[in-house]
C-alpha positions in Angstrom: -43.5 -2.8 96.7 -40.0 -2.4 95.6 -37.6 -5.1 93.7 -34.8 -6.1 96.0 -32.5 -9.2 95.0 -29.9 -10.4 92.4 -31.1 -12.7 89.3 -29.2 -13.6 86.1 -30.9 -12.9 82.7 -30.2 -15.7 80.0 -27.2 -15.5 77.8 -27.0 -12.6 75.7 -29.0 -13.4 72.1 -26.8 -11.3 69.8 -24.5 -13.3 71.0 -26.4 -16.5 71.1 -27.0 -16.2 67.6 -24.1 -15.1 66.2 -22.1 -18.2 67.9 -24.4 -20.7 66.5 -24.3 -19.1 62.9 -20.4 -18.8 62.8 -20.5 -22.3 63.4 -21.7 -22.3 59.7 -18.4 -20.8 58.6 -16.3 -22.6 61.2 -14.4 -26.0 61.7 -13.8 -27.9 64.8 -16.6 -28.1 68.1 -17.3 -26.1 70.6 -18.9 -26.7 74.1 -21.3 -23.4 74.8 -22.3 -22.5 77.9 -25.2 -20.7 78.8 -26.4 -20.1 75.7 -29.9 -18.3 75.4 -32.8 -20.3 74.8 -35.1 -17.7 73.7 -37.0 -18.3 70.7 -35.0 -16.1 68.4 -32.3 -18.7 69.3 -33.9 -22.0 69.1 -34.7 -20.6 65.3 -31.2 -19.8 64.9 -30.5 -23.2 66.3 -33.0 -24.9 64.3 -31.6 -23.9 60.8 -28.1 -24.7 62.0 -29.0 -28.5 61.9 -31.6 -28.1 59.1 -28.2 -26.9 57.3 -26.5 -30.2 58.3 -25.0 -28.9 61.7 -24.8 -31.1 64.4 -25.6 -29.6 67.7 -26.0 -31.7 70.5 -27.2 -31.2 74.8 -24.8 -32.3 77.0 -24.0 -31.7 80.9 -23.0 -28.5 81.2 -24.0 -27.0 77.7 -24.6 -27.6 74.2 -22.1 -28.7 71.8 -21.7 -27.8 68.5 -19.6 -29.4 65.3 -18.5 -26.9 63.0 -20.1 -27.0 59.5 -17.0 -25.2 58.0 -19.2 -24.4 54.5 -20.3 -27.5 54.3 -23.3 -27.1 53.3 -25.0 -31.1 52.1 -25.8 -29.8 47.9 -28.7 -31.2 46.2 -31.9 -29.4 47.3 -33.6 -26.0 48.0 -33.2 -25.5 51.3 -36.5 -23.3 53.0 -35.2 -22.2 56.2 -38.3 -20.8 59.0 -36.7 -17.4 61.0 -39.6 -17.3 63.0 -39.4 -14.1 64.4 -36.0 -13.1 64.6 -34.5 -10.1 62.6 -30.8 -11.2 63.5 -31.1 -14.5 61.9 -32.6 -13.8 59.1 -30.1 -10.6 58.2 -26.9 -12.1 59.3 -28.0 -15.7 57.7 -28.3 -13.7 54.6 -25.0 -12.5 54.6 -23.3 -16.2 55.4 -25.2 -17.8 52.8 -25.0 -15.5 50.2 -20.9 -17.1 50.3 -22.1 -20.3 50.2 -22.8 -22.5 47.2 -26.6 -23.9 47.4 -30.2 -22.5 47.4 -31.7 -20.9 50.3 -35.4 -19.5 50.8 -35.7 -17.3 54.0 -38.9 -16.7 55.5 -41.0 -16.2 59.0 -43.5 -15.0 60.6 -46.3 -12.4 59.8 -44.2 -9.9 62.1 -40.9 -10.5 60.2 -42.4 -10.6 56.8 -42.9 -6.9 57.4 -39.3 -6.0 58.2 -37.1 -4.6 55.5 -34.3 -7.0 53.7 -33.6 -4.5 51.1 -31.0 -3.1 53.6 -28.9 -6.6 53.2 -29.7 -7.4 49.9 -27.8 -4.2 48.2 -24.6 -4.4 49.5 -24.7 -8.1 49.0 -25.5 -8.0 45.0 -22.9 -5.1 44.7 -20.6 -8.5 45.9 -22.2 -10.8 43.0 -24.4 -12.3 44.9 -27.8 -13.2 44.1 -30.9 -12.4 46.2 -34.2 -11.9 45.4 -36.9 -10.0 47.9 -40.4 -9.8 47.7 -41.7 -6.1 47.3 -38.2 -5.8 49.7 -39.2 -8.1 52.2 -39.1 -11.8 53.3 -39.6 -14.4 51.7 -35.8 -13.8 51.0 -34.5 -15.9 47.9 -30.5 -16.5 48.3 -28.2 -18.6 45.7 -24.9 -18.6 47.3 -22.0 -18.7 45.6 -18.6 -16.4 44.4 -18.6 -13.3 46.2 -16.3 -10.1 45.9 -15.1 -7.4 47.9 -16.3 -4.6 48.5 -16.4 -1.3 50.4 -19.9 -0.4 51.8 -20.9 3.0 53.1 -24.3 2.2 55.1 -26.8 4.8 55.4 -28.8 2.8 58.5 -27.0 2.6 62.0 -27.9 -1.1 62.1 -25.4 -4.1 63.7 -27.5 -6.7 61.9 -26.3 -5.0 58.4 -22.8 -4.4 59.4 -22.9 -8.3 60.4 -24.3 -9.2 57.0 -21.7 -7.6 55.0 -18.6 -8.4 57.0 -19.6 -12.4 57.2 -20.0 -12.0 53.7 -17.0 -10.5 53.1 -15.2 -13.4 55.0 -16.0 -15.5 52.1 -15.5 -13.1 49.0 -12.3 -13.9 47.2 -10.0 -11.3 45.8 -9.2 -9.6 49.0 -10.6 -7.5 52.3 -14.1 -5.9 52.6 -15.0 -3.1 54.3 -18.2 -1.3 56.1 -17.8 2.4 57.1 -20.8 3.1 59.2 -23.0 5.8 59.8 -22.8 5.9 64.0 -21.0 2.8 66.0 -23.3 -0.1 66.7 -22.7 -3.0 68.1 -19.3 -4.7 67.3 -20.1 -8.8 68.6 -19.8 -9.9 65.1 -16.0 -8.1 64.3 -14.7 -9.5 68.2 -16.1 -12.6 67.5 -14.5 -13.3 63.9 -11.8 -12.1 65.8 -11.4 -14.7 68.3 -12.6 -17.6 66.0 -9.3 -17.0 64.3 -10.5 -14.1 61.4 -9.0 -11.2 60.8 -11.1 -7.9 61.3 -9.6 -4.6 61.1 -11.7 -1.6 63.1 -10.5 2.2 63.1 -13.7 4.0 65.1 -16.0 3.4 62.3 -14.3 1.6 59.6 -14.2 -2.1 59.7 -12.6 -4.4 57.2 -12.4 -8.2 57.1 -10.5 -10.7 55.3 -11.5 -13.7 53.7 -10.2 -16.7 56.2 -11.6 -20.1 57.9 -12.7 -20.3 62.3 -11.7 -22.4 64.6 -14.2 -23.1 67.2 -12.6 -23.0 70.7 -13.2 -25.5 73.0 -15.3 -24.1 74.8 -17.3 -20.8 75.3 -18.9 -19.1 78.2 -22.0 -17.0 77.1 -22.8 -13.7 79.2 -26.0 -12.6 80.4 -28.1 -10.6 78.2 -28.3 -6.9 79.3 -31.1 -5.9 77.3 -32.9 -8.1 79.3 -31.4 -7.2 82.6 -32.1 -3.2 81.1 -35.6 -4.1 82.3 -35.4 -4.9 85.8 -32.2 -2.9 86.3 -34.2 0.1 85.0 -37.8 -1.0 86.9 -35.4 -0.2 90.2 -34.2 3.1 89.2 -37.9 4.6 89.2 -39.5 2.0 92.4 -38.9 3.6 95.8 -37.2 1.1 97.8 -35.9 -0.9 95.3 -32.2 -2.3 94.8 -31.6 -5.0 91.8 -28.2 -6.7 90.8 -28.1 -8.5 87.5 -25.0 -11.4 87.5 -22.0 -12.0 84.8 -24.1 -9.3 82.4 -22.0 -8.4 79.4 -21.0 -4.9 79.3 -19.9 -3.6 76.2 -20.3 0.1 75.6 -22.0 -0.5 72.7 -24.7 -2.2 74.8 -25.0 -0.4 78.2 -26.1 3.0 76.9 -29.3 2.9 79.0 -27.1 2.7 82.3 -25.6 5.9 81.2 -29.1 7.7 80.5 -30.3 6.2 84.0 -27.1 8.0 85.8 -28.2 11.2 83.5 -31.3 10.7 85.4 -30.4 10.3 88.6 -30.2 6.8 89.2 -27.4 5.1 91.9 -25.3 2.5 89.3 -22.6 0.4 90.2 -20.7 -1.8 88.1 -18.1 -4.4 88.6 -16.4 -5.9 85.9 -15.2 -9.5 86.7 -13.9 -10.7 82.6 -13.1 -8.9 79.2 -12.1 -11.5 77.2 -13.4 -11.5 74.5 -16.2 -9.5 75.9 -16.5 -7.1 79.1 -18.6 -9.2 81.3 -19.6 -7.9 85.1 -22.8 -7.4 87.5 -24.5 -4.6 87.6 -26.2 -3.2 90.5 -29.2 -0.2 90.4 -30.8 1.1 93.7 -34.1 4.0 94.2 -32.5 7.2 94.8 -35.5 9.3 94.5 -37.5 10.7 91.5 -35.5 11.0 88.3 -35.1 13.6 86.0 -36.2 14.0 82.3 -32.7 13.8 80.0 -32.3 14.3 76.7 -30.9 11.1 74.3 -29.3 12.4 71.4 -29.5 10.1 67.9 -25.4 9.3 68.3 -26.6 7.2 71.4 -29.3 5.4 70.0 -27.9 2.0 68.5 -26.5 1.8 72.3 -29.9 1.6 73.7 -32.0 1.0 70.5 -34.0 -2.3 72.4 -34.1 -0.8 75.6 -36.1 2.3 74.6 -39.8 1.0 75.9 -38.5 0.3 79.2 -36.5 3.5 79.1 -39.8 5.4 78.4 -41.7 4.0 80.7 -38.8 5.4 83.4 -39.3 8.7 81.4 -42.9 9.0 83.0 -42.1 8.6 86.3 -39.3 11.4 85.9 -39.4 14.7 86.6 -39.8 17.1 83.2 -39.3 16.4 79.7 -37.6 13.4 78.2 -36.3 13.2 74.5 -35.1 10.1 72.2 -33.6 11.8 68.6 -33.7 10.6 65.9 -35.5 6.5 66.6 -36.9 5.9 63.3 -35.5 2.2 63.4 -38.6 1.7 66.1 -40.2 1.7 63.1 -39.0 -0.9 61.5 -39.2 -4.1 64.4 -41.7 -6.5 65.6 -44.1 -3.6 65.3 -43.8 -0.3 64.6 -42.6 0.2 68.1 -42.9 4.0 68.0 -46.1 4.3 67.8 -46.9 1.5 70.0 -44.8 3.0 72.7 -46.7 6.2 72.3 -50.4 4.6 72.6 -49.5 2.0 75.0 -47.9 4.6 77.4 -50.6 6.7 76.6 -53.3 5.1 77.2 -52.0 4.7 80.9 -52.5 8.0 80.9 -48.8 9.6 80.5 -47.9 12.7 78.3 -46.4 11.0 75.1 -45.8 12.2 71.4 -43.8 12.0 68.5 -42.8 14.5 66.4 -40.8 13.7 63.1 -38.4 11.1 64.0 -38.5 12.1 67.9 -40.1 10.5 70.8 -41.2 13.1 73.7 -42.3 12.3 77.2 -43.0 14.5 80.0 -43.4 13.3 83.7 -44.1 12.5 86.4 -47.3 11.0 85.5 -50.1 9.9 87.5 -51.1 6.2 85.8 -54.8 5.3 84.8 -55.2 1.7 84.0 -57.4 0.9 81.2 -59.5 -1.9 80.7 -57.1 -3.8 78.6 -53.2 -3.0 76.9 -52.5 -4.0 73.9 -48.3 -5.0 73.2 -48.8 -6.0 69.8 -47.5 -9.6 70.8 -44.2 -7.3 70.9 -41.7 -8.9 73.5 -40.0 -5.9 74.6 -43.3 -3.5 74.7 -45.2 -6.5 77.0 -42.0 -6.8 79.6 -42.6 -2.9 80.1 -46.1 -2.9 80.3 -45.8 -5.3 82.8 -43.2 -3.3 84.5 -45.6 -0.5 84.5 -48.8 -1.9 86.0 -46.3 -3.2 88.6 -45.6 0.2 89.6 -48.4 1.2 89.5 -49.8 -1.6 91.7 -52.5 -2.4 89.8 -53.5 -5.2 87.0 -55.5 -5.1 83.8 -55.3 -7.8 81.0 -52.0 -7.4 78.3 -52.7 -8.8 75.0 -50.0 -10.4 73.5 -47.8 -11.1 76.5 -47.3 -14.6 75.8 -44.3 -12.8 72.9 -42.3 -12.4 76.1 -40.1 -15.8 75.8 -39.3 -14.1 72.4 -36.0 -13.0 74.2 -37.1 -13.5 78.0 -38.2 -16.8 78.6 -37.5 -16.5 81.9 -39.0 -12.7 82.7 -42.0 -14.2 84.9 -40.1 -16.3 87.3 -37.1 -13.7 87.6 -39.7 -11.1 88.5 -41.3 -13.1 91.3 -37.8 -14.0 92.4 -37.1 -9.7 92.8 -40.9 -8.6 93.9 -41.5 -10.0 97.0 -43.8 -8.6 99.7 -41.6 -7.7 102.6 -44.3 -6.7 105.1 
């Protein structure tokens, strides 16, 4: 039964985040508009107003009162991340600037994610952070920073973010981040258009210190990593033709449309805004069995969360399929490597890993076990799903209840597109 329709996902989360954490930095109030309510987002959200934000519903979106780093003294604030690795890492870096006492912390998932990442470049600034065993809970007293220039050794947007929102309160002059392969750049065109100043030559980016103006008001875009799994289920469903609305399109976000062309896939885009994003819908339609591709490791941070869905289109392609270099699966709400490789293998598709490389090799005839397992990993259960719908069949998915993590609205969006046409 194929997916036929258009949907919108919810607004982007990196996005989502970052304009609700700026809004610690900023002055002035903003109207947002379509801002995600995932969980990861309601946690950002949440810590805004523990912080003494004041964020409020109204008709048409949710406004928010710049804090402009004023932060109420006086206490040690102990601030719950729940499960999201962008808050934690890109709080890190705001508060670090920020005079007070901070104590990060979240779930069992995110108490296994590395902070040592953050923490270095932050104390080569001054600032002080403590880790346990390099991990949350994360201990922060904000206060002076300086500048510095960072050379990062992990392709990582969350650790770009931390540094250069720290930098934006060091005094003494401009930081900069040289990274290692480009990732995304929502926190440098954001700054940007809150009034900072951010400098970016390919893959050197320096800020100043400054202040943000909120604008008035703020249009968020549909998140494409949660469109990647609908958009993606289409390419590999005969019959199948998906549109996903007002998605945003940055280049640093839309690598998985250029692997699904690579594949064979039919993708049309249409940009409709690019200020201060590129925003546009996105249409993917069945064009018969795909091809295996190769994805080299320069291409990675462009796809990095779409990678189970991705692999799951792998086994329904023709040949051999390679990811280089995707050690950072390691390293998120599970070790998502080796998830992807039992999960997809126990479904009965050719998949291993060797060194830092995931290999698949299609088509592949599914099996459906008694039971999957996601690891209560949000991504991993959307693509299970995905594939026992392809599969027409059904089997139990532990952990699926993870999926309003990002997708809160994944379940009714799919009954909107799977309809049985007769």
């Amino acid at each position: 039964m194929p997916l036929i329709g258009k949907f919108t996902p919810p607004g982007d989360k990196s996005i989502s985040h970052r304009l609700i954490l700026f809004s610690i930095l900023a002055q002035g109030e903003m109207l947002v508009k379509g801002l995600s309510n995932c969980e990861d987002v309601l946690a950002s959200l949440k810590i805004f107003r523990q912080l003494g934000g004041r964020a409020e519903e109204e008709r048409g979106g949710l406004r928010v009162w710049g804090l402009d780093r004023k932060i109420p003294e006086g206490e040690v604030y102990d601030l719950y991340c729940a499960n999201s690795g962008t808050t934690i890492r890109l709080l890190t870096g705001i508060l670090a600037g920020v005079k007070g006492e901070y104590v990060l912390d979240g779930d069992a998932q995110l108490r296994r994610r590395p902070m040592e990442r953050v923490a270095e470049p932050l104390r080569q600034m001054g600032a002080k952070i403590e880790t346990l065993a390099g991990k949350p809970p994360v201990k922060i007293t904000g206060g002076a920073l300086n500048p510095v220039e960072y050379l990062m050794r992990e392709s990582s947007a969350q650790l770009k973010g931390a540094v250069l929102l720290a930098g934006f309160s060091a005094a003494g002059g401009p930081t900069t981040v040289v990274e290692k392969d480009h990732t995304r750049t929502h926190t440098e065109r954001l700054l940007d258009y809150f009034g900072g100043r951010v400098e970016s030559d390919r893959l050197r980016h320096t800020v100043y210190p400054g202040t943000l103006a909120l604008k008035e008001s703020f249009d968020t875009p549909a998140d494409p990593s949660s469109a990647a799994f609908f958009l993606t289920a289409a390419a590999f469903i005969p019959g199948s033709s998906v549109t996903a609305e007002n998605i945003l399109l940055s280049q640093a976000r839309t690598g998985f449309l250029r692997v699904l062309e690579r594949m064979g896939a039919s993708v049309r885009i249409t940009m409709t805004s690019d200020t201060p994003e590129p925003v546009g819908d996105v249409t993917v339609e069945y064009q018969g069995e795909l091809s295996g591709t190769e994805v080299p490791s320069d291409q990675v941070p462009s796809l990095i969360d779409e990678i189970p869905i991705l692999a799951l289109a792998a086994t329904r392609a023709g040949g051999e399929t390679v990811f280089r270099q995707v050690d950072e699966l390691r390293i998120k709400e599970t070790d998502r490597l080796m998830s992807i490789r039992h999960q997809l293998g126990a479904l009965g598709a050719r998949v291993w890993i060797e060194g830092d490389d995931l290999h698949i090799e299609g088509p592949t005839s599914f099996i459906i076990p008694p039971s999957l397992d996601s690891g209560k990993d949000h991504r991993l259960a959307m693509t299970l799903v995905l594939a026992l719908l392809a599969a027409g069949a059904r089997t139990p998915i532990l952990g699926e209840e993870s999926i309003p993590v990002s997708y809160p609205t994944f379940h009714k969006d799919l009954s909107l597109l799977w309809r049985d046409r007769g």
